[in-house]
N, C-alpha and C positions, 0 to 999 in steps of 0.2 A: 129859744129862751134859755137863758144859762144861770137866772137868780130867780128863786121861787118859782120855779114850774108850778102850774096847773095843777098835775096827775101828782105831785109828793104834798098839796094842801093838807089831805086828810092826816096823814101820817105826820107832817109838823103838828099841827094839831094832838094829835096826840100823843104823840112826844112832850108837846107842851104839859097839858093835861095830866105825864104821868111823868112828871118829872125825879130824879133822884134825888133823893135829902142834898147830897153834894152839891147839885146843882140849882136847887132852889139857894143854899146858903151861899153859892157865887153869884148868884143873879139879885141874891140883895145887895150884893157891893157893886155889880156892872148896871144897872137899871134907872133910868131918869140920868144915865150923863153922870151917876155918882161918883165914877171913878175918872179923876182930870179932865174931867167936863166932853169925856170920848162917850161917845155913843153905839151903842150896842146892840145885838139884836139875838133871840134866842130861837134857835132848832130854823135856822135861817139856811136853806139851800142852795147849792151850786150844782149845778151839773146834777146828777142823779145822785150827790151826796148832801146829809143833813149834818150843819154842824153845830157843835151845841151853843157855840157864841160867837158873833161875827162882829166885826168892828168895819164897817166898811169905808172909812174913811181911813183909816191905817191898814187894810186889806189882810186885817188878822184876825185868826180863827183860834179861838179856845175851844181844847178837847178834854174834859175828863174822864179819865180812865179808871173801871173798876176790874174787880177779880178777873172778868171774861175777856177781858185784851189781851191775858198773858199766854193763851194759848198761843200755839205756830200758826195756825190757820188765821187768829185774829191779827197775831204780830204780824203777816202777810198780808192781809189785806187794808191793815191802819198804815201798812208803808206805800202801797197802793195808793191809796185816798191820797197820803201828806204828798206824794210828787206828784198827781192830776192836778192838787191844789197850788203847789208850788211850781210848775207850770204855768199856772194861769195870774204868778205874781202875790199869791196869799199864803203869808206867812204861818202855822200853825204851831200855837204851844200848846204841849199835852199835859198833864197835872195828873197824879193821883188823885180818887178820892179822899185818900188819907190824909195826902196836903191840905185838902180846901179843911176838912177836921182839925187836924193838926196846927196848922198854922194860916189861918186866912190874909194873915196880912202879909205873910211872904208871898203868896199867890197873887196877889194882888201889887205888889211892890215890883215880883216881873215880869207881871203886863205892864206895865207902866213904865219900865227898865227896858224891856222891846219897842215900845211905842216911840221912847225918846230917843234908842238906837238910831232910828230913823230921823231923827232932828225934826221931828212935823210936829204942828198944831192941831188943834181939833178943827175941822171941817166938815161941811155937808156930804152927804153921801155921796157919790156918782148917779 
């Protein structure tokens, strides 16, 4: 099983549960289809990686990044994760926090500037 494993339930879960301010503030603009009528999914799983937003009809993954990605040990292993993921054909864009603060509607302006990259519609999921 390679989407939502079993054994990472708890841990999405509470990833849900303890969401970051950033993250809540992007997930009121990704939630119910609100952004281009794409649909989304939060602390959604692949492989033994939890991402913080999945669009799985456009095979794209949102990552917000706070203070602790800037380490070398995180910077290595978030490059890690984005080619497992891009490997398997899903696309990831990474954000500051400070972006989704700063500027929500640029954040949102390119997801939607990725999604149409791709020249697709909104569709069901796989």
């Amino acid at each position: 099983m390679l989407y939502n494993r079993p054994v990472l339930k708890s841990r999405r879960k509470e990833l849900r549960n303890g969401a970051t301010p950033a993250e809540i503030k992007l997930w009121s603009m990704l939630q119910h289809s609100n952004l281009g009528g794409y649909k989304f999914r939060r602390q959604h799983s692949v492989g033994s990686y939890i991402l913080d937003f999945y669009c799985p009809s456009e095979r794209l993954a949102i990552e917000l990044d706070g203070d602790s990605h800037f380490t070398d040990d995180a910077m290595e292993y978030d490059q890690i994760r984005t080619d497992y993921l891009n490997a398997l054909n899903i696309k990831v864009l990474r954000f500051l926090n400070t972006d989704v603060y700063d500027n929500l509607n640029a954040v949102c302006e390119r997801i939607l500037e990725e999604i149409n990259v791709k020249g697709t519609t909104p569709q069901p999921p796989p």
